[in-house]
KESE-186422 format. One line per 2 residues: number of its first residue (from 1); their letters; for each residue y, z, x of C-alpha. Coordinates in pm, whole numbers, padded with zeros to 5 digits, always signed. Example, Ala and Ser with C-alpha at 12.3 -4.5 7.8 and 13.67 -1.06 7.14 Angstrom:
2
1 = as = -00450:+00780:+01230; -00106:+00714:+01367
This chain:
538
1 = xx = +04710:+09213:+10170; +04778:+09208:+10547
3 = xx = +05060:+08930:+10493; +05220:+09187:+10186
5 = xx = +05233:+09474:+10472; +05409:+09222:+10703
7 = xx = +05695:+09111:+10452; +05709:+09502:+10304
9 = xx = +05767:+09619:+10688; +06015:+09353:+10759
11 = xx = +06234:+09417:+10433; +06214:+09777:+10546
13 = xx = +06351:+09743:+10904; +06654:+09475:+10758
15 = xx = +06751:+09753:+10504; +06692:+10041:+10635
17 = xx = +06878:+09947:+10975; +07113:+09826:+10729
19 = xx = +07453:+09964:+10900; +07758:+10171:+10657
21 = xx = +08069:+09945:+10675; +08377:+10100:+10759
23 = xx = +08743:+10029:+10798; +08750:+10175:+11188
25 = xx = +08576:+10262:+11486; +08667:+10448:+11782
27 = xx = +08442:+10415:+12093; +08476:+10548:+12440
29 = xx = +08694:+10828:+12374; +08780:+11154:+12499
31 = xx = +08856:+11331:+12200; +08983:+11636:+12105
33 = xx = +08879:+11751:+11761; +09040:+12081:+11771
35 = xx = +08795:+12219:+11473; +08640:+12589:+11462
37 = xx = +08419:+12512:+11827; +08704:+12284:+11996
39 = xx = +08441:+12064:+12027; +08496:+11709:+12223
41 = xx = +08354:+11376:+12061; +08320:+11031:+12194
43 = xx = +08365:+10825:+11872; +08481:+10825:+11504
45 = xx = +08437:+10648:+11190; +08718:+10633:+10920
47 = xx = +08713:+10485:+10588; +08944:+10457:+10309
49 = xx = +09180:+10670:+10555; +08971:+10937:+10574
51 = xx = +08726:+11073:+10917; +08395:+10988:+10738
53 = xx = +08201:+11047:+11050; +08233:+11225:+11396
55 = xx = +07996:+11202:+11739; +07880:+11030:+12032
57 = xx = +07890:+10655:+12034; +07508:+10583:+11983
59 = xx = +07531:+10781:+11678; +07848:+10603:+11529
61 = xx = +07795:+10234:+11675; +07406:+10327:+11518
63 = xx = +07548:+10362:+11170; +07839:+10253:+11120
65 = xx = +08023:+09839:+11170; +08368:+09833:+11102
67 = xx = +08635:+09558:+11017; +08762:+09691:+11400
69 = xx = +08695:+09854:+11662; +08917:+10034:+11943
71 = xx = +08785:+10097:+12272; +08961:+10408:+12358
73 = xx = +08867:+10300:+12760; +08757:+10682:+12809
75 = xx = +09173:+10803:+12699; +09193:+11112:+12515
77 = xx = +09280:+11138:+12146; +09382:+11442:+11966
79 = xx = +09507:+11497:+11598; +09803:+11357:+11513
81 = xx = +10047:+11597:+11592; +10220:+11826:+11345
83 = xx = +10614:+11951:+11418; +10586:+12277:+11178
85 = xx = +10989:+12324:+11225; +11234:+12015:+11243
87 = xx = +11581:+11867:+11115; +11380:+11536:+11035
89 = xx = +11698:+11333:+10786; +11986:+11535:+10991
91 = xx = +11808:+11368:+11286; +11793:+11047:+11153
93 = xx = +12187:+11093:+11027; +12268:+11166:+11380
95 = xx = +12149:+10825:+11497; +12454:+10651:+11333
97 = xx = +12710:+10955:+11514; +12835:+11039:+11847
99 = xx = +12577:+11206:+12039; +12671:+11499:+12285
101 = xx = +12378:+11627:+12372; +12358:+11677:+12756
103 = xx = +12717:+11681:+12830; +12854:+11913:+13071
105 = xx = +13168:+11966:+13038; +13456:+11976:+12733
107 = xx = +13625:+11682:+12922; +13268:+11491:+12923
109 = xx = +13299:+11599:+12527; +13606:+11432:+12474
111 = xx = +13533:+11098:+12650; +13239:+11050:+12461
113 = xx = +13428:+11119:+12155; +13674:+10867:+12303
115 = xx = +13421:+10615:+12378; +13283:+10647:+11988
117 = xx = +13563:+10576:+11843; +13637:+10259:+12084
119 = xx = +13358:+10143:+11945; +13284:+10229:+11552
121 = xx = +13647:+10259:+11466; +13551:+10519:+11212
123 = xx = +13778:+10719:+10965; +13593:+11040:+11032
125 = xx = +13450:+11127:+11382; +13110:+11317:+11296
127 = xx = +12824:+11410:+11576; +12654:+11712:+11722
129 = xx = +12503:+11830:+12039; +12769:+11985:+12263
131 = xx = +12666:+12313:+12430; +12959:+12535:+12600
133 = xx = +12612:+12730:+12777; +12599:+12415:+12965
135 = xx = +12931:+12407:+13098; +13097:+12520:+13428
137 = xx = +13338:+12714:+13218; +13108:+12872:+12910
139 = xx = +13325:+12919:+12651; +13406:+12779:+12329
141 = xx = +13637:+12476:+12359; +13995:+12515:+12167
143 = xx = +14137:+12195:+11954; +14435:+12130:+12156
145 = xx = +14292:+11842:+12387; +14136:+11705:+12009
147 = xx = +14509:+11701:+11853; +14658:+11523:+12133
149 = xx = +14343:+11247:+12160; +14321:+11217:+11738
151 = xx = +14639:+11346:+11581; +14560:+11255:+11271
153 = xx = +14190:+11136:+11222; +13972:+11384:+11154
155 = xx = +13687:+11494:+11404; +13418:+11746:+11342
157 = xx = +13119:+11802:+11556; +12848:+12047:+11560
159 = xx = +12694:+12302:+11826; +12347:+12185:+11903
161 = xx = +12234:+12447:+11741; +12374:+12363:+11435
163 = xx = +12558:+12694:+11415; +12890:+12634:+11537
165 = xx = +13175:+12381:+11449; +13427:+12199:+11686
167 = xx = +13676:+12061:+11450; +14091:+11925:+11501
169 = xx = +14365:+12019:+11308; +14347:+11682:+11128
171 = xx = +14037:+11788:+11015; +14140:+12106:+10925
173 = xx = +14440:+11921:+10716; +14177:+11768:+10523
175 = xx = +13996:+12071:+10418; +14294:+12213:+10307
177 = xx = +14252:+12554:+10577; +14601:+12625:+10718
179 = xx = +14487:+12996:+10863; +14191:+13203:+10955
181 = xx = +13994:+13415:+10698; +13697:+13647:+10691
183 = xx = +13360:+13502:+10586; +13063:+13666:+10477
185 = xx = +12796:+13567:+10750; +13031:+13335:+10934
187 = xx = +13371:+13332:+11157; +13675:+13113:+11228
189 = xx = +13746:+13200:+11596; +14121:+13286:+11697
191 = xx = +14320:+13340:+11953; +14643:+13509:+11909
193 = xx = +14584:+13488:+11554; +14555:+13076:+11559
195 = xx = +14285:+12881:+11456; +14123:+12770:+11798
197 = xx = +13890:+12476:+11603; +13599:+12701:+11651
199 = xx = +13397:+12764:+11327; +13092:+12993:+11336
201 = xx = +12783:+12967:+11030; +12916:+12989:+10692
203 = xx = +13318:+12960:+10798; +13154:+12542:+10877
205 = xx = +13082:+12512:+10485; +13473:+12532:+10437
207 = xx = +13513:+12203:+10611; +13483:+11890:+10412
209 = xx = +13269:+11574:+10516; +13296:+11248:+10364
211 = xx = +12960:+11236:+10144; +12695:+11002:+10319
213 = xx = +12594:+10695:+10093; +12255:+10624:+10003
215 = xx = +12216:+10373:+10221; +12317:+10548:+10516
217 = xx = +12061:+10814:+10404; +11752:+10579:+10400
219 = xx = +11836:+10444:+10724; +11867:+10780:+10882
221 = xx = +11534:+10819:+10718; +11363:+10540:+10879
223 = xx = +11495:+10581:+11186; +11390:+10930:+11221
225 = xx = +11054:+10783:+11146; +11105:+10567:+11439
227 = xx = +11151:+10773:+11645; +10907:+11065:+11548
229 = xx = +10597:+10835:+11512; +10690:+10702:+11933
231 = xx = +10567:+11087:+12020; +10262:+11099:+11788
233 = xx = +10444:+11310:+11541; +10254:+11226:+11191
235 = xx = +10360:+11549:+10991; +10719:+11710:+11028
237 = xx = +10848:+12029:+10868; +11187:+11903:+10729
239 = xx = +11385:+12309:+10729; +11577:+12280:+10437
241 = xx = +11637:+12011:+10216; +11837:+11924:+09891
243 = xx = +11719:+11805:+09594; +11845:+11465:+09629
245 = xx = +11686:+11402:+09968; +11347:+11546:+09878
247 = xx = +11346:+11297:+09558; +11459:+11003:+09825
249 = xx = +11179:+11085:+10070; +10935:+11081:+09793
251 = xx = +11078:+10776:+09635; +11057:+10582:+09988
253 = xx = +10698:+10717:+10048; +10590:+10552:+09781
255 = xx = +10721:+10275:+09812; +10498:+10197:+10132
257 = xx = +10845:+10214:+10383; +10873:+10610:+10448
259 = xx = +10495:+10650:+10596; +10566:+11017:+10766
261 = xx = +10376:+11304:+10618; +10676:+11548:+10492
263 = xx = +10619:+11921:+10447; +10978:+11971:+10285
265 = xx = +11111:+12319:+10252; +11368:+12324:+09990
267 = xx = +11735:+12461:+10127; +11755:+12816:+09995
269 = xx = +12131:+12819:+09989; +12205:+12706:+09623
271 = xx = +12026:+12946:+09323; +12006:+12614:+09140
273 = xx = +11779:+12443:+09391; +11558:+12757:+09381
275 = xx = +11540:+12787:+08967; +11489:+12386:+08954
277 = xx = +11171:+12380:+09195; +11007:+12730:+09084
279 = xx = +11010:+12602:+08764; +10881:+12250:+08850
281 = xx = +10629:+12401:+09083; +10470:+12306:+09375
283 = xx = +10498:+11925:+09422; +10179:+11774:+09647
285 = xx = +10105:+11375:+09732; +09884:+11247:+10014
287 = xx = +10256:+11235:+10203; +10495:+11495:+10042
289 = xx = +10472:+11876:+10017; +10673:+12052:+09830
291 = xx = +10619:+12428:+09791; +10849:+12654:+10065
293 = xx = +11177:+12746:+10042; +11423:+12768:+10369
295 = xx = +11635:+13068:+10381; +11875:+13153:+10703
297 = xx = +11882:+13518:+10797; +12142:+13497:+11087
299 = xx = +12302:+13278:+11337; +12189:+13163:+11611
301 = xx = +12233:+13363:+12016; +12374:+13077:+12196
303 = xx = +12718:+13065:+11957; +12663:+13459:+11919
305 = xx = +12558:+13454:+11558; +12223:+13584:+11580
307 = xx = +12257:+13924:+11389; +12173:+14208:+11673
309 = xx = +12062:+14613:+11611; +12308:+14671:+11892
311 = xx = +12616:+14490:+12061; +12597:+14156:+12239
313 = xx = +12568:+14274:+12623; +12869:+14022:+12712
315 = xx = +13109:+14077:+12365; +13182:+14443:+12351
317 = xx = +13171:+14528:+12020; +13006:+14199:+11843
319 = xx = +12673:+14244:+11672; +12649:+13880:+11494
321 = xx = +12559:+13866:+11084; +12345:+13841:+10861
323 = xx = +12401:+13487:+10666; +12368:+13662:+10328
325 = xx = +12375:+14034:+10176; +12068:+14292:+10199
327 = xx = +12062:+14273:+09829; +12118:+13866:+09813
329 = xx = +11803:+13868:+10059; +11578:+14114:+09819
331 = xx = +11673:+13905:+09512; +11572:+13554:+09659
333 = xx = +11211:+13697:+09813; +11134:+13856:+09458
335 = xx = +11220:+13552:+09263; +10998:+13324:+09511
337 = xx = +10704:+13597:+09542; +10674:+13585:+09181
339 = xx = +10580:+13207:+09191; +10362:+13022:+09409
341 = xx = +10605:+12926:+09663; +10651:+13015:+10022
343 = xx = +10973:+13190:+10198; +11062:+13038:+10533
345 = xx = +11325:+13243:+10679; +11533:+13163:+11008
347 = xx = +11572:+13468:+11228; +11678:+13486:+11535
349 = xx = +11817:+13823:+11640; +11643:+14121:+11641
351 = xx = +11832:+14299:+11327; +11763:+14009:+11137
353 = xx = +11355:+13974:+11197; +11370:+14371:+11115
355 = xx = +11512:+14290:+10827; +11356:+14014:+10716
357 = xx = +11015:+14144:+10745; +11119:+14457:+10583
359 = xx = +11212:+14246:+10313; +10881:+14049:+10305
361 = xx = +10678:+14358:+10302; +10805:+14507:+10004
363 = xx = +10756:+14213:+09829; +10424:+14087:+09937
365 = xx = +10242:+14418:+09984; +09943:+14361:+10173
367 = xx = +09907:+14045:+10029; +09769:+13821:+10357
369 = xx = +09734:+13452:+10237; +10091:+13391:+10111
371 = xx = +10163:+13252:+10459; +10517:+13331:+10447
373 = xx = +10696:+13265:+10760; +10971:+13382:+11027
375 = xx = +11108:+13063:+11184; +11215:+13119:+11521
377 = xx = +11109:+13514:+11548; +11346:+13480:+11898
379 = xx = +11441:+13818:+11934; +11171:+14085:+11806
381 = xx = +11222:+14487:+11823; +10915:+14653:+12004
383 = xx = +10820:+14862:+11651; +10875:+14516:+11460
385 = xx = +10554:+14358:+11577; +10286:+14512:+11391
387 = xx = +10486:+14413:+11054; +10363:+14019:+11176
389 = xx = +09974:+14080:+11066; +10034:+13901:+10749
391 = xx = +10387:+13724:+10843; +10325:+13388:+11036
393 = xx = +10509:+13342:+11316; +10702:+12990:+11345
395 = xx = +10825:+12913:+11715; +10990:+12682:+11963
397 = xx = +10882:+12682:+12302; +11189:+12461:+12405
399 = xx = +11377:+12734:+12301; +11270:+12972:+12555
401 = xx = +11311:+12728:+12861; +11660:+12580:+12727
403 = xx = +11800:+12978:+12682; +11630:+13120:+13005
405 = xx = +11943:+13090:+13201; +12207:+13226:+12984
407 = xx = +11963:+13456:+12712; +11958:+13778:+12924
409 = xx = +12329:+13781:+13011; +12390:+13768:+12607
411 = xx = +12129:+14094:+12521; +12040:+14274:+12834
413 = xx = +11751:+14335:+12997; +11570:+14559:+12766
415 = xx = +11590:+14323:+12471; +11435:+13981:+12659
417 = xx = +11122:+14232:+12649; +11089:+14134:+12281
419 = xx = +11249:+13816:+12318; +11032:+13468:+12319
421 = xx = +10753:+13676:+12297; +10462:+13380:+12198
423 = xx = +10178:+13542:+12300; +10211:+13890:+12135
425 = xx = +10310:+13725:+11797; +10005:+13513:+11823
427 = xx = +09782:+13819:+11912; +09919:+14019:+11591
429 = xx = +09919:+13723:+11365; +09612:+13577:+11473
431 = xx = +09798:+13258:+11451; +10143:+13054:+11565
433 = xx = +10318:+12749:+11468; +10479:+12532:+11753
435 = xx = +10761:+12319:+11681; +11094:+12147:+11838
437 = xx = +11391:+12207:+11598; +11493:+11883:+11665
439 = xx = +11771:+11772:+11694; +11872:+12093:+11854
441 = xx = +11608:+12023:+12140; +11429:+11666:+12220
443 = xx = +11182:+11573:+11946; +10919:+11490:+12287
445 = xx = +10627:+11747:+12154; +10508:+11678:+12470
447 = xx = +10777:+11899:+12647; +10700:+12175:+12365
449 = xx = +10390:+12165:+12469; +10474:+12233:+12857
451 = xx = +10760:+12483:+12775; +10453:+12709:+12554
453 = xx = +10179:+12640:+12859; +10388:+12653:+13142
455 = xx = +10753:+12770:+13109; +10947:+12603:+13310
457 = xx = +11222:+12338:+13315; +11218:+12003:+13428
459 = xx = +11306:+12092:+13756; +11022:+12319:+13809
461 = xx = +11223:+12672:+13745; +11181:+12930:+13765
463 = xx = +10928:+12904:+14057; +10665:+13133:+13912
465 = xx = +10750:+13046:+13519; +10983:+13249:+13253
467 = xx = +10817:+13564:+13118; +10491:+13398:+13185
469 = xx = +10294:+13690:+12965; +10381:+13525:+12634
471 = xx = +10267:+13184:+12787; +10049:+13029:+12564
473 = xx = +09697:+12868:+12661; +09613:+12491:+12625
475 = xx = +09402:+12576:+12365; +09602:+12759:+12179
477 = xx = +09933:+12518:+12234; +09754:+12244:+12085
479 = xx = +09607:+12409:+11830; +09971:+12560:+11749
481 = xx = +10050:+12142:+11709; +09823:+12055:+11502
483 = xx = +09506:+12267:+11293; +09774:+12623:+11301
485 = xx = +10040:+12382:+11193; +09878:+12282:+10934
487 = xx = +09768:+12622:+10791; +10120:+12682:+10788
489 = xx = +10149:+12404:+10531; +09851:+12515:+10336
491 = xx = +09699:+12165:+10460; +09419:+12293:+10720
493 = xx = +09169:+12125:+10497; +09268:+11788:+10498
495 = xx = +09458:+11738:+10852; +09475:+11909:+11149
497 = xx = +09180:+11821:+11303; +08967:+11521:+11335
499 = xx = +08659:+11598:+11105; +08484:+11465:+10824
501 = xx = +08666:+11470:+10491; +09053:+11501:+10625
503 = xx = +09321:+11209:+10683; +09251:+11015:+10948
505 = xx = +09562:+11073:+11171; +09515:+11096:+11543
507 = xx = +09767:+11016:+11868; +09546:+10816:+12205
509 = xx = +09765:+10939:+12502; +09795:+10804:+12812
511 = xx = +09668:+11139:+12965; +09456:+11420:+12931
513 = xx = +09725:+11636:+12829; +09400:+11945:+12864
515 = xx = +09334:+11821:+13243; +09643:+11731:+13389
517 = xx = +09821:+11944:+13683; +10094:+12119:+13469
519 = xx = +10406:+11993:+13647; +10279:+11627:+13512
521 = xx = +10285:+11743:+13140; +10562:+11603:+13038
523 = xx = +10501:+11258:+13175; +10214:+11234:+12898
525 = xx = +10281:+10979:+12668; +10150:+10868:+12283
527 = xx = +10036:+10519:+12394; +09929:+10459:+12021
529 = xx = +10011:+10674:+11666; +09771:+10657:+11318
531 = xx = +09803:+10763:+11003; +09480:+10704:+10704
533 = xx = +09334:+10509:+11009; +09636:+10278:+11038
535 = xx = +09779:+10165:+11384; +10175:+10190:+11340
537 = xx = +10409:+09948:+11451; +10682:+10118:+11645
């Protein structure tokens, strides 16, 4: 009897000590869970790409062996981070074109231009970036200096923002355009009646491009993935897709090589797009999301689009546009309020968010979970912030620190009350989405992150921060990356956060991003990116 009680008591401590295998552990962390308490943990346990346990390292290492194990070394982890408002394929397209971001002058323009062609020898000279708010002289550029460089190959490059268009008279020769005419939401800028090469919104969709192949549209693709996963980006809002890229991206996702999480808002501009996916209905993997449609209300303030109540304080008599009509506007949100998808609408100036979420609340009602959103909300009237209770606000800090020096010149005084206001739209929504609109500022989420906390450029000014009572709290900033993000998406219950049950995506940094003196934000760094609980090779 006393040798049964032995063996029983033996058999009982070798299986009931017996430890859960798992595919991962994390030890030695400082992690930031970002759930309902913002609690911290010390260690993780995934499985099957999924957080299947979260604590303190006696209670993982207690219960759990895994096929490996990362010693964090005491760094801090947070969720993998979410960019809820991005050009994600135009970004990767841009890779294979002249860059002109940073440049500083129309000359510096033209010698990179120069330089491009040197080197690619292309029969169509296609980039973006340029920014006359950044030059000595800020105005927009005229084509002469383009003729005389490329009489007769074509060159068309974008305004960072995406809003304006710098094209030659070659180009213009292939698009058929041999004078100015008026545009519905959009402008060919003159001067003594002559085209100047200047194209503003919808006068850019009478230029034609050579179509991009496929292949140049899966590398863009992957490179974009590149790049994004280097900055712990593991979810991007792609604003406004076609049909044929969103089928692409899915395609590629499945097929192991695209491993980005894609919340793809369909491109609003084309009634076919919206009847095809409405009737299709939402569209949901473990990687692809398909269920919002993006819509552009205006323009955007640094090219003077942005549709204004009142006149731009330096162009007498210039108010901007709306992209569309009223009526074009009340048609599209009834259509997508009577199905299950979401509206996404770009707005930056004031008339445009008053009329947007007039719009929205005739459609929606009172209706609070449809999540529909304002991207950008730049420029918001002082009655026009109550109307945000049940309209989520989408921002860009970068934004606000990249306009700061120019934005107050272009709509007075009394209008930058309203304008980057992230605070007060977080305190009437409850809620706020951060993002980058990359390409039009640096994909780094790490300098979105600064620009919401503490407001400032590179160089440390303003001394005292920019409007530094919408400045957003650590807290909130990182929850605006990641858990808001994701509500955004309708995906708060399965990323987000690291907690039991959701995708096991999470960033290790190099700093604690939560600690750090604020000047030394930016230098934090994604030492290592995950995605189901997989390290990825960058």
């Amino acid at each position: 009897m006393k040798k049964l009680l032995q063996i029983s008591i033996i058999t009982l401590l070798l299986f009931g000590c017996k430890k859960e295998k798992v595919d991962l552990i994390v030890i030695n962390s400082n992690t930031y869970t970002v759930n309902n308490n913002f609690d911290k943990a010390e260690a993780f346990a995934i499985k099957d790409g999924i957080f299947i346990a979260v604590g303190n390292n006696a209670q993982i290492e207690g219960k759990y062996e895994a096929t490996e194990v990362v010693d964090a070394k005491n760094k801090t982890i947070v969720p993998g981070l979410i960019d809820a408002h991005c050009h994600f394929y135009r970004m990767g397209l841009q890779q294979q074109k002249v860059s002109l971001e940073g440049t500083k002058s129309y000359d510096e323009v033209l010698q990179k231009l120069v330089d491009f062609q040197k080197e690619k020898n292309t029969t169509f000279i296609t980039g973006r970036g340029w920014d006359q708010n950044d030059w000595q002289v800020k105005e927009f550029p005229t084509k002469e200096k383009l003729d005389a460089l490329f009489p007769e190959i074509p060159v068309a490059v974008t305004r960072v923002d995406g809003h304006a268009l710098l094209v030659n008279q070659a180009a213009l020769n292939f698009s058929e355009i041999t004078e100015p005419f008026k545009v519905e939401g959009g402008e060919f800028i003159t001067k003594n009646g002559k085209l100047t090469g200047v194209l503003i919104d919808n006068a850019m969709d009478y230029i034609k491009f050579p179509e991009t192949s496929k292949k140049e549209a899966i590398q863009g693709l992957l490179d974009a993935q590149k790049i994004a996963f280097s900055y712990g980006l593991t979810t991007v809002d792609d604003a406004g897709l076609n049909r044929n890229t969103i089928e692409l991206i899915d395609s590629l996702q499945k097929a192991g090589s695209l491993k980005m999480r894609v919340y793809a808002m369909v491109s609003g501009d084309k009634q076919t797009q919206i009847d095809y996916y409405i009737k299709k209905g939402i569209i949901k993997t473990d990687r692809l999301n398909v269920r919002s449609f993006k819509v552009y209300g205006d323009g955007a303030l640094g090219s003077r689009g942005a549709a204004m109540r009142k006149s731009y304080s330096d162009r007498e008599n210039h108010f901007g546009a709306l992209i569309y009509s009223p009526k074009r506007y009340q048609e599209i949100a009834k259509q997508i309020a009577a199905s299950d998808y979401q509206m996404n609408t770009h707005a930056i100036g004031d008339s445009a968010n008053t009329w947007m979420l007039k719009t929205y609340k005739e459609v929606l009602k009172n209706d609070k979970n449809r999540r529909w959103r304002i991207e950008h909300a730049q420029i918001i009237s002082e009655e026009d912030f109550d109307k945000f209770d049940n309209i989520l606000p989408s921002v860009q800090p970068t934004h606000a620190t990249s306009d700061m020096y120019w934005a107050a010149d272009r709509i007075g005084s009394k209008r930058m009350k309203g304008a980057y206001a992230f605070k007060d739209l977080l305190n009437k929504y409850g809620k706020i989405a951060l993002g980058t609109d990359f390409p039009v500022e640096q994909v780094n989420p790490f300098l979105t992150f600064y620009a919401a906390t503490i407001r400032k450029d590179l160089e440390n000014y303003p001394e005292n921060g920019f409007q530094m009572e919408n400045a957003l709290s650590r807290e909130e900033t990182l929850k605006g990356m990641t858990i808001w993000a994701a509500y955004s998406n309708f995906e708060e219950n399965e990323k987000g956060s690291i907690e039991v049950g959701k995708f096991a995506d999470f960033v290790i940094l190099n700093q604690d991003i939560m600690q750090v003196d604020g000047k030394d934000i930016p230098k934090t760094k994604a030492t290592n990116t995950y995605i189901n609980g997989e390290k990825i090779k960058i």
